[in-house]
Each structure stands twice: as structure tokens, then as C-alpha cells.
PLY file of the C-alpha trace (Angstrom):
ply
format ascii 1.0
element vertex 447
property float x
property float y
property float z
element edge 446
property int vertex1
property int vertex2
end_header
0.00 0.00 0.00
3.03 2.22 0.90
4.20 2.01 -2.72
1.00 2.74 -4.16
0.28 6.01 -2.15
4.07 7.18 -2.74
3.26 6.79 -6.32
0.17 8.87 -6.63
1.28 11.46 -4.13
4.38 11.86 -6.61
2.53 12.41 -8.96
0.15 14.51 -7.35
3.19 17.25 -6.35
4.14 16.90 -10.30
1.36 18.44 -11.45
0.15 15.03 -12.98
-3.63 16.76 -11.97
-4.16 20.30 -12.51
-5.94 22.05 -8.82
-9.75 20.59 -8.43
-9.62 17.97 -11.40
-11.49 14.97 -10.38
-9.08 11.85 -9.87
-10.22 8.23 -11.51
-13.14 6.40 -9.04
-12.05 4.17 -6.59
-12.65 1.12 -9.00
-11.21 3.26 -12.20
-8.05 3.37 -10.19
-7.84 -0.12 -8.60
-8.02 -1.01 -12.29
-5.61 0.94 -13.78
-2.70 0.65 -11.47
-3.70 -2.91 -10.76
-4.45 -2.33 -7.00
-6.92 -3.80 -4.44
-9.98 -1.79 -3.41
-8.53 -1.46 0.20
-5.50 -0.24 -1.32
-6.86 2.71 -2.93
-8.91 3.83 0.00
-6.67 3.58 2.50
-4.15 5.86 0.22
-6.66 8.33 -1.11
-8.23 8.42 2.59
-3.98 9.34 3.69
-3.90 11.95 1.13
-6.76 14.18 1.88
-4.99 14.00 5.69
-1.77 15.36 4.12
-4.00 18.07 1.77
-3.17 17.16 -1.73
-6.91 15.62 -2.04
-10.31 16.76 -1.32
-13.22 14.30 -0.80
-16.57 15.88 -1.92
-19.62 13.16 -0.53
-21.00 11.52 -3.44
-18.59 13.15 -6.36
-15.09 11.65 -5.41
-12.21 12.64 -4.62
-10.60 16.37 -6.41
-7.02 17.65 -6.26
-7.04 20.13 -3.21
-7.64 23.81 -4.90
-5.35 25.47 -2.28
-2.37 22.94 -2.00
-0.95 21.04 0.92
0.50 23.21 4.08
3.82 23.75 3.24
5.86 21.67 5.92
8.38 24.71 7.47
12.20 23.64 6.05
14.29 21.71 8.21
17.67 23.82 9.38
20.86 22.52 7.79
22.45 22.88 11.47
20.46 22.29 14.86
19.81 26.08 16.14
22.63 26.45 18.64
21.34 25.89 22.54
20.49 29.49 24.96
23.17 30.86 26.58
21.84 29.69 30.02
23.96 26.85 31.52
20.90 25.06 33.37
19.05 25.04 30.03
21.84 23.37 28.33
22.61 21.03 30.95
18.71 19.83 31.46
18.33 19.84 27.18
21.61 18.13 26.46
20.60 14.44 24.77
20.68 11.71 27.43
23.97 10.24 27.29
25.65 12.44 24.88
27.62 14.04 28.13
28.32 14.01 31.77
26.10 16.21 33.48
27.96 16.44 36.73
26.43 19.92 37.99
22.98 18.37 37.75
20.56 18.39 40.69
19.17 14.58 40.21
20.86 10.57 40.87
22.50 8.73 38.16
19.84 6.51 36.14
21.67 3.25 37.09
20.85 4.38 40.84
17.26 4.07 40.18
15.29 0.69 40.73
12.97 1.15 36.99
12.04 -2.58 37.68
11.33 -2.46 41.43
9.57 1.34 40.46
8.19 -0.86 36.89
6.30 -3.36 39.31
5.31 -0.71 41.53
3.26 0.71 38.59
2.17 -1.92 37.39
0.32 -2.65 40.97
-0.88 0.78 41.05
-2.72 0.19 37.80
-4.40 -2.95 38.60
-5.43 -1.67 41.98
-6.76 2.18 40.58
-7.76 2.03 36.96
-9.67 5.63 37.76
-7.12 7.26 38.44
-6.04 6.38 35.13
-8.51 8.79 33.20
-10.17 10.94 35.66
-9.00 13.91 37.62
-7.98 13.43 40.49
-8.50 15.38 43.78
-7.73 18.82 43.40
-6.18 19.34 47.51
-4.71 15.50 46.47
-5.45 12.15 46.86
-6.53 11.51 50.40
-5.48 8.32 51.32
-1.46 9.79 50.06
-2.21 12.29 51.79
-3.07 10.20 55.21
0.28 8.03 54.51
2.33 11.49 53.73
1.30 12.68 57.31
2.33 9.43 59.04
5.28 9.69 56.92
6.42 13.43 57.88
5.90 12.09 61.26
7.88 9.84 61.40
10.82 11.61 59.13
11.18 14.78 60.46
8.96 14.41 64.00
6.04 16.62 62.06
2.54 16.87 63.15
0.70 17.83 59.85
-2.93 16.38 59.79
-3.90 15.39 55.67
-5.87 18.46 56.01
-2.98 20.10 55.69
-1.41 18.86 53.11
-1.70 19.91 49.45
-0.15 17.45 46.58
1.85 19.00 43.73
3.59 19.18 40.47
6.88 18.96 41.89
8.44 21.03 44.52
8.60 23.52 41.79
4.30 23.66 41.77
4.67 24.32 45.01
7.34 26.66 45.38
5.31 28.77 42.53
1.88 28.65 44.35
3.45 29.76 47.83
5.26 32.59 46.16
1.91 33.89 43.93
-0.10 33.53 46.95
2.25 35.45 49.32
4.20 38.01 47.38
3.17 41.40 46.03
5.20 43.74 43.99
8.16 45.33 46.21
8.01 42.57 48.90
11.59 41.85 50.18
12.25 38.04 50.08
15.13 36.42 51.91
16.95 33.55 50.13
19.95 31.43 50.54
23.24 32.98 49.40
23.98 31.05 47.29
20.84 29.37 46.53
18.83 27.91 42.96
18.84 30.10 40.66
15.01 29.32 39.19
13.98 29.78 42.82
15.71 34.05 42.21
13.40 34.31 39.09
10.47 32.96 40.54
10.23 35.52 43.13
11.32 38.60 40.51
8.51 37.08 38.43
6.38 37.88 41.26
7.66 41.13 41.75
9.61 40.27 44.85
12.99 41.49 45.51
14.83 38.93 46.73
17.63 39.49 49.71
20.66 36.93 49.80
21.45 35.31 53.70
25.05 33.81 53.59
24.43 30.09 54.06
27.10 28.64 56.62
27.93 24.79 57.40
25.32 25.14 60.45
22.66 27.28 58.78
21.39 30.43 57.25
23.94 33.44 58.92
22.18 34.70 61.77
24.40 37.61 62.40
24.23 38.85 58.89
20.16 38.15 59.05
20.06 40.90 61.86
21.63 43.29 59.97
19.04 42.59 56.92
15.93 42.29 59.35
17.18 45.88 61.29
17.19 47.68 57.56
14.52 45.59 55.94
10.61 44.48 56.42
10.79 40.97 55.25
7.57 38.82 53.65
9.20 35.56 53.92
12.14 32.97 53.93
12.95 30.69 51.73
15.26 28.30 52.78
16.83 24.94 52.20
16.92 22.77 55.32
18.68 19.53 54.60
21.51 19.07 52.47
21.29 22.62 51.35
21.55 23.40 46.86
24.73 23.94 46.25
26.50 23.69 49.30
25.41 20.64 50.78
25.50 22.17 54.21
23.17 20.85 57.04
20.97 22.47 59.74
21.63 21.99 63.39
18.96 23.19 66.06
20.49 26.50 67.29
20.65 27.72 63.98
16.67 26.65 62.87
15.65 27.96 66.00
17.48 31.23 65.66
15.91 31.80 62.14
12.36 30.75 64.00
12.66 33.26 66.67
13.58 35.92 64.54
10.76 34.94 62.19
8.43 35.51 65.02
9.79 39.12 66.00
9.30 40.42 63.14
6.86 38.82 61.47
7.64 36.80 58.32
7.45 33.35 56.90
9.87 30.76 56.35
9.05 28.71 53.08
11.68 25.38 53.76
12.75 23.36 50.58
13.48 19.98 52.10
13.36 18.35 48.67
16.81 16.41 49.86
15.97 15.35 53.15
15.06 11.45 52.18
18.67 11.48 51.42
19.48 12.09 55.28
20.15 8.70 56.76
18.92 9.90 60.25
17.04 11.93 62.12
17.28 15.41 60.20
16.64 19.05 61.55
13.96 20.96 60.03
11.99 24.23 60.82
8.49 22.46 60.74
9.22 20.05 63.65
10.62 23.37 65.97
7.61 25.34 64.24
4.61 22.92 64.35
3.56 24.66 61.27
2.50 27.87 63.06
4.56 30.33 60.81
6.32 26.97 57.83
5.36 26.11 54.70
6.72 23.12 54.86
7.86 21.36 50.96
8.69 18.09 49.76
9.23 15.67 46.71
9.66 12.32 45.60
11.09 13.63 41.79
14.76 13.68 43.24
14.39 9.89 44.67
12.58 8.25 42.35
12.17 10.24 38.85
12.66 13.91 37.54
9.46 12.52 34.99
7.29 12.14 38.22
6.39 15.26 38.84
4.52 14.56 42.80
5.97 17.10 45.59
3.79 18.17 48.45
3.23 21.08 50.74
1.78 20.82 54.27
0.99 24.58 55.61
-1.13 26.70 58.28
-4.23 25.56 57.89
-5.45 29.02 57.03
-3.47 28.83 53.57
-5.09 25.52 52.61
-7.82 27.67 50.75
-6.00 29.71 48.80
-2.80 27.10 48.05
-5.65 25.11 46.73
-7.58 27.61 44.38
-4.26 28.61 43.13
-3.70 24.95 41.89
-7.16 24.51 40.62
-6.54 27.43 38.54
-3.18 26.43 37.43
-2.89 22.74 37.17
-6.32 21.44 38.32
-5.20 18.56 40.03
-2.17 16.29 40.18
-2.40 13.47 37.68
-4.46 10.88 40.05
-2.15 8.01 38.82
0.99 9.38 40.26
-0.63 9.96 43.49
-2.00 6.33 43.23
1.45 4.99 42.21
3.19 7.25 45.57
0.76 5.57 47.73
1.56 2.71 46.48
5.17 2.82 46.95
4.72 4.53 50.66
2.16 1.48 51.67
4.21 -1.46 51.09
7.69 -0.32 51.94
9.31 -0.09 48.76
10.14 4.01 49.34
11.45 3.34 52.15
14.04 0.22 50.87
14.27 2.15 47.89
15.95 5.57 50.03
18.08 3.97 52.36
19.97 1.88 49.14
20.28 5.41 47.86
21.20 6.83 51.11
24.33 4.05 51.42
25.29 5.02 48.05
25.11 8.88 48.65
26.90 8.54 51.32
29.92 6.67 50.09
30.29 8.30 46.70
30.21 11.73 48.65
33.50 10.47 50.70
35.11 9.43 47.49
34.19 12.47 45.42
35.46 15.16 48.49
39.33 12.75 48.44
39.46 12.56 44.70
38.80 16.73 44.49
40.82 17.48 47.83
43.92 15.73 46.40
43.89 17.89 43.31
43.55 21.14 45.02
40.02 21.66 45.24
38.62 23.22 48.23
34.86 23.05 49.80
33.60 26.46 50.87
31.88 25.03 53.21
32.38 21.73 54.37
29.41 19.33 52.80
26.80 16.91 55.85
26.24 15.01 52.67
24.05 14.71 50.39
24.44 14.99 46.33
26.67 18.55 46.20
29.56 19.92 46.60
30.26 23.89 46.29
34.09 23.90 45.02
36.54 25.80 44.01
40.56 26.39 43.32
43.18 28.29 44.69
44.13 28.86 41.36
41.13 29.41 39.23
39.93 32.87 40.58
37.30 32.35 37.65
36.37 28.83 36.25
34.66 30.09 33.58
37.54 29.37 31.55
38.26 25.55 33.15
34.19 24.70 32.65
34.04 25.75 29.08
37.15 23.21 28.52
35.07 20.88 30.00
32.35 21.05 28.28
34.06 20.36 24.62
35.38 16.80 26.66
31.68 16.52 26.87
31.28 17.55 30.97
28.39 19.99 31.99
28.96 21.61 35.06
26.89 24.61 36.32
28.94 27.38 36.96
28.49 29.71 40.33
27.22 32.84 38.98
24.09 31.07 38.13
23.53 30.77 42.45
23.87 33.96 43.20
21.93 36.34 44.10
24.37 39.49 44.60
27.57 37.48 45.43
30.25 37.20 43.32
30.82 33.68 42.73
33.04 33.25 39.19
35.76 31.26 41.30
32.93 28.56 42.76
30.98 25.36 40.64
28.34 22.68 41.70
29.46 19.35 41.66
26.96 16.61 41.80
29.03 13.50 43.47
26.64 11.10 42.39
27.62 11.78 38.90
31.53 11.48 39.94
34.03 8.89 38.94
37.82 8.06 38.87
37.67 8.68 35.07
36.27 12.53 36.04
38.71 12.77 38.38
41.47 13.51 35.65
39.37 16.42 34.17
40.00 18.31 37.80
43.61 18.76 37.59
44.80 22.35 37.49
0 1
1 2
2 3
3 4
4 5
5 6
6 7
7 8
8 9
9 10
10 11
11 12
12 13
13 14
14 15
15 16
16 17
17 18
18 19
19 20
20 21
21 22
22 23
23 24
24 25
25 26
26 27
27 28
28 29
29 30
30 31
31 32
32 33
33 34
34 35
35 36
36 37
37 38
38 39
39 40
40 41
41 42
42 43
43 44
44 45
45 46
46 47
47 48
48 49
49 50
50 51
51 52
52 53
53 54
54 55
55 56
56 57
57 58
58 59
59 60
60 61
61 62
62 63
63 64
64 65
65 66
66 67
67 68
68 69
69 70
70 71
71 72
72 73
73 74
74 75
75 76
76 77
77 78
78 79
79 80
80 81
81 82
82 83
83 84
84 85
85 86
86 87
87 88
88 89
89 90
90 91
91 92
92 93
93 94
94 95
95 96
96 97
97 98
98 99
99 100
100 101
101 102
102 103
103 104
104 105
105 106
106 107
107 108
108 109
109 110
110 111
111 112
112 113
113 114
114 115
115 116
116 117
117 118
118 119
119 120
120 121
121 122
122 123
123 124
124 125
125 126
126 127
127 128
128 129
129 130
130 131
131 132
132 133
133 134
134 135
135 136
136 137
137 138
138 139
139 140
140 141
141 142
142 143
143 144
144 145
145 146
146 147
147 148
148 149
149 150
150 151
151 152
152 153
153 154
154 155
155 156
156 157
157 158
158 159
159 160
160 161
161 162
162 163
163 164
164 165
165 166
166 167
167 168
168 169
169 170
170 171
171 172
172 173
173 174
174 175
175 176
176 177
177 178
178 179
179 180
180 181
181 182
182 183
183 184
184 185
185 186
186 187
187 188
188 189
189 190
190 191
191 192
192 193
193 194
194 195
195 196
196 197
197 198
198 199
199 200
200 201
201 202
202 203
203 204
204 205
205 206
206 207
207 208
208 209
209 210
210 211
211 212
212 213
213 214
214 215
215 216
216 217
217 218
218 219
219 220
220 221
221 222
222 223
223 224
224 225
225 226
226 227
227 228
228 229
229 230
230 231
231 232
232 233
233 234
234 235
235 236
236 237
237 238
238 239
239 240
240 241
241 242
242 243
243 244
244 245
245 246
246 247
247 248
248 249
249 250
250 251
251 252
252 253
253 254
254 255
255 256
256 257
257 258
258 259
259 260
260 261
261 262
262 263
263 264
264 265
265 266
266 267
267 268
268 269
269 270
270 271
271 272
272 273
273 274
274 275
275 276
276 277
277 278
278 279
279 280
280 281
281 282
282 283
283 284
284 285
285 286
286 287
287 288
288 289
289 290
290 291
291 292
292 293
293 294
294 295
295 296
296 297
297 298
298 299
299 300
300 301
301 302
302 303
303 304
304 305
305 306
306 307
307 308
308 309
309 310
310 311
311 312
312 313
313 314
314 315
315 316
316 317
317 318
318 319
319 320
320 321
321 322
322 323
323 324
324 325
325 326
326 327
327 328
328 329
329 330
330 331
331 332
332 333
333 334
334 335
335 336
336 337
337 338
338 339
339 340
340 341
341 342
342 343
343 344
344 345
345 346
346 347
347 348
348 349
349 350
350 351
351 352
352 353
353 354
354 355
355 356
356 357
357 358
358 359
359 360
360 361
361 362
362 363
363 364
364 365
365 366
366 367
367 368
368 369
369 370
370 371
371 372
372 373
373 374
374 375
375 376
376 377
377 378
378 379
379 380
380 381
381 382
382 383
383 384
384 385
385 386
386 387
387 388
388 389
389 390
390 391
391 392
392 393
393 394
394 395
395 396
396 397
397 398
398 399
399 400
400 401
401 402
402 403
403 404
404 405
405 406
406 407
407 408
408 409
409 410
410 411
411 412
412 413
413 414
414 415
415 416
416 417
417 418
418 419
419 420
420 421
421 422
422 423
423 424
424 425
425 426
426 427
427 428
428 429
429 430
430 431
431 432
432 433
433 434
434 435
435 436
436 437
437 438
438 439
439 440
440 441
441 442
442 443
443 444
444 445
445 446
């Protein structure tokens, strides 16, 4: 059939027809080119879809007056990638390069056939949730298991009322800053901190203020000086393994940033997308806070899949309402299969196995990442609690940009500092993903 509708549409683009002649019948052509009735159907039926034929009911089938669409021409060279680092790092072809400044795990560190049978569960057990929406605040029952979950994790008290399924920590970054921020607000970040989370709050009209982030916690000293200058809306801050530095959070410092949150009234908006990584017990600003003045965020994207988009909020109950209008006017709902498919995962333990084999991992390629670096010079601004990162740099490379653009032609993507900062100048500094790290790499970091 293929060769018969190649050989009419050839002839239809060489002017074989002139524009709204009437082509042979059906039967006229099966006859004259010796084709079945099927045949000719199927290709006339193809080549109205492209718009080189016309069917008119009950007269045949005419040569389209107007012509086909003309397909747009194909470049000679693939248009050259933006300028921006991250989009070049997250739109470079899987496996084509290293992407050691990434923010997710290796592929070969993800189960996809213990994560495969998990789905395949979820479907037999909640075909709905295959084709209807699902609930807009989130699936209740995940919602239940997330609040067990928190409470056991991080020692949190969040009732499912309080929780609020997203799109991704970045769904629910986006709603918390819409909801809270109006044009001029001053916004307190981590210095250095992700850059997408910067734009977000400029493209809410906030200004956002950078807080040194030290090996304990945000800097408290240099937070007084912005708090004596400075009405603040709100905090947002990284809790566990802290993007880029990999720095923890210890008690004094969470419950400095609380009390100071309470003086002069602001809220702190904590990103603990990494804290499933944490092996123990971790230190957050929700368990001090009891979700009095936290928005409180998590995901499962980093530990299982940057293609499942499911993150969570749980927040004062007085922002349920409009967190949840927000997302029915934005998303409508999470897709009610990934909730279906978390639940799944969360009910019969195979998160939980799933985290701590990543957790063992983390932790030993971390080790082996900070010797390899530290014997070729490199040095930690701040010393990593673990985690994926590392924020490096060397004595001798005042500014990398030079060393990560060499790199990059061996076919390494690293993210370079500048695009962490907020105001501080951070040419001679990089991201390194450990996960991502090997003996081979290694060689590239000699100076």
C-alpha cells in the first residue's frame, strides 16, 4: 500500500492533476494501477490528511484547490542551545555528556524494575485514576500516609488536612510565592541558593535578599543586619543538604531563624526536597515550628524520577484555601495516577528500601568524590553533611569560567556559580553533583 500512495502522491506534487480535477473512481483506479480496493482507500483516505486531495460526498475525490501546508524547512544545522547553563545542561541528549552539575541521581541508581512493578500494581489496583482527575487538595489516602510519613521523618505533626499534593516542589514553590508576594516585597533567600527559585520571586515582583548560608545554617548575624534595615515577607530556605553547598541544619541555627521569624513577622518557606537522602534523624523548621509560621515542601522527583512530577506542601491551615484555588486554577489537580502509584510505593515499603539503598550510596560516593577533588587542590567552601553537592573551588582558578568551558568540549556539563547567586560574586565557585563522579572525572579536575 506504501508504494502505491508514494506513487500517486508523486505524482500529485508533479502536477500530474491540474488544482480541483477529479481523480479516476475508486474502481477506475484499482483497475488501472492494478491495485486492491482497500488499497486505494486507504491511500486516497492518507492523502486528503496530508492536503493534496479533497473528498466531496458523493462526487469523489478532487485535487485540493489550495495545496498542501507547506511543511516549514528543516535547518541545515540544529539552532545552537540558549546561553543559560541550566538550560543546556537539562536539554543536552541523554547520554551524549556528563552532566555532573545536575541536581538529580544517576539513572543506574534508580530501581525502573522495582519502580516498573510498583506501577504496574498501582494500575491494577486504581484504573480511575487512570482517566479521571484526580482530587484537586490531592489524593486523600497519600495524603493520610504522607502525614504518618512526615511524622515519622522529620517528627512533624501535619494532619492530611494540611497537606496539598503537587507538580513537583517547583508547583509548590510557585503557588506559595503567587499567593504570598506582592510587587516590592523583600524576600530572603539562601546565598547562594537555585537560581530558578531568584526568578520565581522577581517574576512575582519580589525582591529577593541573599542570607550567607554557613555549614550550620542560614547566617544569623548577617540576618540581623538585613531584618534591622529591611521588612521581610518571607524565607525561603533549604533545610537539609542545602543546593549547592550541601551544608546541614543543626537546632540553634533553625531555631534562631524561628525566633527571629516571630519578631518580626515573616514566613519561612523550607525546601526539604533532599531530606530522604538524610540517613537519620534530620533538623527541620516544621518540627521546631509545628507549622504555626512553615510552609513546609517536599518531593519524591529527586528519589525516584525527575518525569514524576509529585511534591507536596503541608501549611497553616489558614493557607489551605487559597494554596488550593491557586492549583485549581493552574494545574487542576495532580495526575491521580501518580498519586495512586506514591501511595503505592509509601504502603508497602518499597520508598522506604528504595531511600536507604540510595542513602548508602550517597553517602559513600560523597567520601570518594570530596578525596578525589581534595587531592587535586580543590577546596569546599563550606564543608558538605552530605548529600548529592559539593560547592568547590581552586586556589588557582579565581574564575572557572575558563576551566568549565574546557570541560564542556570533553563533553562535561557543570553549572557554573554565577548562576547561584543572588548578589555574590561567585566566578571562582561550581556545583558538583558526586553522584555523577568517577575516577575517570577525576582527571578532568587537575589544574
Amino acid at each position: 500500500m506504501m508504494g502505491f500512495y508514494d506513487d500517486i502522491r508523486a505524482d500529485l506534487l508533479a502536477g500530474r492533476w491540474e488544482r480541483g480535477q477529479r481523480l479516476p473512481s475508486i474502481r477506475a483506479m484499482a483497475a488501472q494501477r492494478r491495485a486492491s480496493l482497500h488499497t486505494v482507500v486507504s491511500a486516497y483516505g492518507r492523502l486528503v490528511g496530508d492536503g493534496l486531495l479533497e473528498a466531496q460526498q458523493g462526487r469523489g475525490y478532487f485535487v485540493a484547490v489550495q495545496g498542501p501546508l507547506a511543511a516549514p524547512a528543516a535547518p541545515a544545522v540544529e539552532p545552537a542551545l540558549p546561553d543559560d547553563p541550566l538550560f543546556r545542561l537539562l536539554q543536552a541528549p541523554p547520554g551524549s555528556v556528563v552532566k555532573l552539575g545536575c541536581g538529580w541521581l544517576p539513572l543506574p541508581w534508580r530501581d525502573t524494575d522495582l519502580l516498573a512493578r510498583a506501577i504496574r500494581r498501582t494500575a491494577r489496583l486504581g484504573r480511575s485514576g487512570l482517566v479521571e482527575y484526580g482530587d484537586i487538595q490531592g489524593y486523600v489516602p497519600l495524603r493520610q500516609l504522607l502525614s504518618a510519613h512526615l511524622r515519622q521523618a522529620v517528627r512533624l505533626d501535619a494532619a492530611p488536612a494540611q497537606m496539598i499534593t503537587t507538580l513537583g516542589a517547583t508547583q509548590a514553590l510557585d503557588l506559595v510565592a503567587r499567593h504570598l508576594l506582592s510587587p516590592g516585597d523583600r524576600v530572603l533567600v539562601d546565598e547562594p541558593c537555585n537560581g530558578n527559585l531568584v526568578r520565581l520571586i522577581r517574576l512575582c515582583g519580589g525582591e529577593p535578599v541573599g542570607v550567607p548560608r554557613r555549614q550550620d545554617g542560614p547566617d544569623l548575624g548577617f540576618l540581623d543586619e538585613v531584618l534591622a534595615r529591611h521588612r521581610v515577607r518571607a524565607f525561603f530556605c533549604n533545610s537539609t543538604f542545602h543546593n549547592p553547598t550541601g551544608a546541614g541544619l543543626t537546632p540553634q541555627a533553625a531555631f534562631g531563624v524561628l525566633r527571629r521569624a516571630v519578631e518580626h513577622d515573616f514566613l519561612i518557606v523550607e525546601d526539604d526536597v533532599y531530606g530522604d537522602f538524610h540517613p537519620g534523624g534530620r533538623q527541620t523548621f516544621a518540627e521546631l515550628d509545628g507549622l504555626e509560621r512553615v510552609v513546609y515542601i517536599g518531593s519524591f522527583s529527586k528519589s525516584l524520577s525527575a518525569s514524576l512530577r509529585i511534591g507536596y506542601l503541608a501549611c497553616p491551615q489558614d493557607l489551605v484555601a487559597p494554596l488550593v484555588r491557586l492549583k485549581l486554577l493552574t494545574s487542576v489537580a495532580v495526575p491521580g495516577f501518580c498519586e495512586r502509584f506514591v501511595h503505592t510505593i509509601l504502603a508497602d515499603g518499597t520508598y522506604l528500601r528504595h531511600v536507604r539503598a540510595i542513602q548508602r550510596r550517597l553517602a559513600t560516593q560523597q567520601q570518594l568524590t570530596q578525596k578525589a577533588l581534595r587531592e587535586r587542590g580543590w577546596r569546599f567552601e563550606v564543608a558538605p553533611a552530605g548529600g548529592m553537592f559539593l560547592w568547590a573551588g581552586h586556589p588557582d582558578l579565581p574564575d572557572l569560567a575558563g576551566f568549565i568551558e574546557g570541560l564542556e568540549k570533553k563533553g562535561i556539563l557543570l553549572l557554573p556559580g554565577p548562576a547561584f547567586a543572588v548578589t555574590a560574586d561567585y566566578r571562582a565557585m561550581t556545583r558538583i553533583n558526586a553522584a555523577h563522579f568517577s575516577p575517570e572525572l577525576a582527571r578532568a579536575f587537575r589544574v
